[in-house]
C-alpha positions as CSV (number, residue, x, y, z in Angstrom):
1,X,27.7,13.9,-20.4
2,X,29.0,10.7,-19.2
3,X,27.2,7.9,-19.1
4,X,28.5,6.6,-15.9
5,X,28.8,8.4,-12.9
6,X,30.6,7.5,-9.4
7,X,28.5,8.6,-6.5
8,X,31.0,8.8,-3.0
9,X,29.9,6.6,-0.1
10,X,31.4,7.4,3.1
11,X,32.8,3.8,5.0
12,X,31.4,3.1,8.3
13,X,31.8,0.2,10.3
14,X,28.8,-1.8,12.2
15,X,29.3,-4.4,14.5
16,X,31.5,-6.7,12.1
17,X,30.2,-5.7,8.6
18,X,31.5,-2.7,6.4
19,X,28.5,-0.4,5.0
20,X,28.9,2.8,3.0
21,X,26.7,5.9,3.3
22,X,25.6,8.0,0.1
23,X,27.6,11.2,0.5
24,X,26.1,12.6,-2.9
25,X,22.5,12.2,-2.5
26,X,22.3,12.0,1.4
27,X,21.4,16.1,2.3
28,X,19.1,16.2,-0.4
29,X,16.2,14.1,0.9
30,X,13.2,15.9,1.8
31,X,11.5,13.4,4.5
32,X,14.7,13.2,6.3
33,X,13.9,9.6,8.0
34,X,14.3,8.6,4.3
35,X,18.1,8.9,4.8
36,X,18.4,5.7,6.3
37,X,17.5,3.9,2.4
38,X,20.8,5.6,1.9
39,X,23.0,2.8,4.1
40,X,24.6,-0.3,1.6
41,X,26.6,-2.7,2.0
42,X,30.2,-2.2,1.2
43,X,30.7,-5.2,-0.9
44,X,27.8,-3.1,-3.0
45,X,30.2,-0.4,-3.8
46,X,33.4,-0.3,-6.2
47,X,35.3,0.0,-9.6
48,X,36.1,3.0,-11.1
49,X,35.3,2.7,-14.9
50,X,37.1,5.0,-17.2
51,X,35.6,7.8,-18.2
52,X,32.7,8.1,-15.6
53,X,32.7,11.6,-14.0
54,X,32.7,11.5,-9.9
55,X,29.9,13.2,-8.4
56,X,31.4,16.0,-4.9
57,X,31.0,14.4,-1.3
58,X,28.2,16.8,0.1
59,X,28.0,15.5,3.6
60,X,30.9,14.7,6.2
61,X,30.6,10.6,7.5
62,X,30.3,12.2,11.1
63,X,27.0,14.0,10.1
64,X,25.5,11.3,8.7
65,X,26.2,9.3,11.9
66,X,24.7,11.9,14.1
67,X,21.9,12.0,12.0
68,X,20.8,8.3,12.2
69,X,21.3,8.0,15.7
70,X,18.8,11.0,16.1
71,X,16.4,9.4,13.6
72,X,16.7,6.5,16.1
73,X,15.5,8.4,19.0
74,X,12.5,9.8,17.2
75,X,9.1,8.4,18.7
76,X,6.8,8.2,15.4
77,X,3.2,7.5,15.4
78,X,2.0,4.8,16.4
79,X,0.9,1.9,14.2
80,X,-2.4,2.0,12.7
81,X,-5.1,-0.6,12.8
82,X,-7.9,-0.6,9.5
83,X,-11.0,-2.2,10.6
84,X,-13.0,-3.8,8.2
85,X,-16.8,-1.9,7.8
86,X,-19.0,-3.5,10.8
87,X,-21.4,-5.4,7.8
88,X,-17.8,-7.0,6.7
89,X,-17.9,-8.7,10.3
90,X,-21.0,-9.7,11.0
91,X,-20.9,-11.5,7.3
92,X,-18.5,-13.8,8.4
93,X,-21.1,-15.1,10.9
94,X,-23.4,-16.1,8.3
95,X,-21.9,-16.3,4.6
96,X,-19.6,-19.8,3.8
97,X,-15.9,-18.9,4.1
98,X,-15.4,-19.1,0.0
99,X,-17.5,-16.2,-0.3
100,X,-15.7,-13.8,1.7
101,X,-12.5,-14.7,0.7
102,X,-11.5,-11.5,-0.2
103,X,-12.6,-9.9,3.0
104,X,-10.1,-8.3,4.8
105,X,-9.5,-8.9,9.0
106,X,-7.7,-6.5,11.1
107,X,-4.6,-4.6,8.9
108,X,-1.3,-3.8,10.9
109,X,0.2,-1.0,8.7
110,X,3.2,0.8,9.7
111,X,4.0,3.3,8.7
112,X,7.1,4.0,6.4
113,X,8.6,6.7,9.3
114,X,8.3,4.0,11.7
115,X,10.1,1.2,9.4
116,X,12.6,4.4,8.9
117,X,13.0,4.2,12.7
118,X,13.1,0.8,12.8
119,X,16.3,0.6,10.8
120,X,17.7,3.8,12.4
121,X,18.1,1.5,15.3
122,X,19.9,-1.0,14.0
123,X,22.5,1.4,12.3
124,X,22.9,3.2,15.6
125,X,25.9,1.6,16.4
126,X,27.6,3.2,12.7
127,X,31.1,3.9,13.2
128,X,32.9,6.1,10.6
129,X,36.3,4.7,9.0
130,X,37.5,7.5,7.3
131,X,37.3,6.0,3.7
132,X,35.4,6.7,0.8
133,X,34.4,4.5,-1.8
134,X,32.2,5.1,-5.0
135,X,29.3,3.4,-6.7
136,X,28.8,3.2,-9.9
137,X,25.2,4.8,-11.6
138,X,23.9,5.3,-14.6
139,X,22.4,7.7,-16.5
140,X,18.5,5.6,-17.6
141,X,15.9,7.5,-19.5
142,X,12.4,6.8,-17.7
143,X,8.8,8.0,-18.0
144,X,9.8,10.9,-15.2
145,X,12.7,11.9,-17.4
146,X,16.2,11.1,-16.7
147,X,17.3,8.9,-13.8
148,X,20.7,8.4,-12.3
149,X,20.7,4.7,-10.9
150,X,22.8,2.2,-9.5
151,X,24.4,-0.7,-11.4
152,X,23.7,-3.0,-7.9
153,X,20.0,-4.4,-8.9
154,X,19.3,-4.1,-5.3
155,X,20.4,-1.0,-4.7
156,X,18.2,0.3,-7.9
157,X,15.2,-0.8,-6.3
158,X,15.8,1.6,-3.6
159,X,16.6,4.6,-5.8
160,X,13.8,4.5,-8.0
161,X,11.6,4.2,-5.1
162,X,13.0,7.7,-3.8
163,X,13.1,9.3,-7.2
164,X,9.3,8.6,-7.2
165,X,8.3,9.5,-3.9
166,X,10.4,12.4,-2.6
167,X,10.8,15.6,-4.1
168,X,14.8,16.7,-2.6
169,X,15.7,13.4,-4.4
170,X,14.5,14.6,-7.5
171,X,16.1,18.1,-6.9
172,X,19.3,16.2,-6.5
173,X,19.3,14.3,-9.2
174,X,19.3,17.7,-11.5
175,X,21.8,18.2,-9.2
176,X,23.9,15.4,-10.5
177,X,24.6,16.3,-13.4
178,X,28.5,16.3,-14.9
């Protein structure tokens, strides 16, 4: 098995920037909103390093467009505000600020569909170019077992996040073998 693997990333063009979409991994994601992780900059993607198998394009450029500009239009739920326990509140009143400092006021959390949709929206305007380019991965042992990842740093980040929290990911990545 090689060690480095090319995954395909179909070229799109938004606004005046170049980004490429993950063609490999991209049908595989079980929360579907996820997809939009999946969206790099071009300048992230390159070299072809001798040796390192290339991984089949799974997904057309035109599907993945579609797809984010329907993720886009989704309405998700609404955010939700944590309240701290009444007791919490009225202590405030009465106990010296140091005391409480822990105490938590009102939480804004949103939820990870609706930062999904967020993003959606600002890659609506995606316009396929008909290229293909290819990042480079590695195979990394980790406590879940293997893990393909990306060289980028940044781009890591994101890919360990999915192999931990959805379940198509980690299909896929047995998936991706060569």
């Amino acid at each position: 098995m090689a060690n480095r693997v090319l995954v395909p990333f179909h070229l799109a063009r938004l606004g005046d920037r170049v980004v490429g979409m993950d063609a490999f991994f991209w049908p595989s994601l079980e929360k579907r909103y996820r997809v939009v992780l999946l969206v790099h900059p071009a300048e992230r993607l390159g070299g072809t390093p001798a040796g390192a198998c290339m991984l089949p394009v799974r997904v057309s450029a035109e599907e993945q467009v579609e797809e984010v500009r329907s993720i886009a239009r989704r309405r998700p739920e609404k955010p939700r505000i944590h309240r701290a326990p009444l007791w919490r509140r009225i202590a405030w009143l009465f106990m010296p600020m140091g005391v409480l400092r822990d105490g938590q006021e009102d939480i804004l959390e949103l939820s990870e569909e609706l930062q999904a949709v967020g993003l959606a929206r600002a890659l609506r305007g995606l316009e396929p170019l008909g290229e293909t380019r290819y990042a480079v991965f590695e195979h990394v042992e980790a406590e879940q077992g293997g893990l393909l990842l990306p060289l980028d740093e940044s781009m890591r980040r994101i890919y360990l996040e999915l192999a931990r929290r959805d379940q198509g990911y980690q299909q896929a990545l047995e998936d991706a073998r060569c």
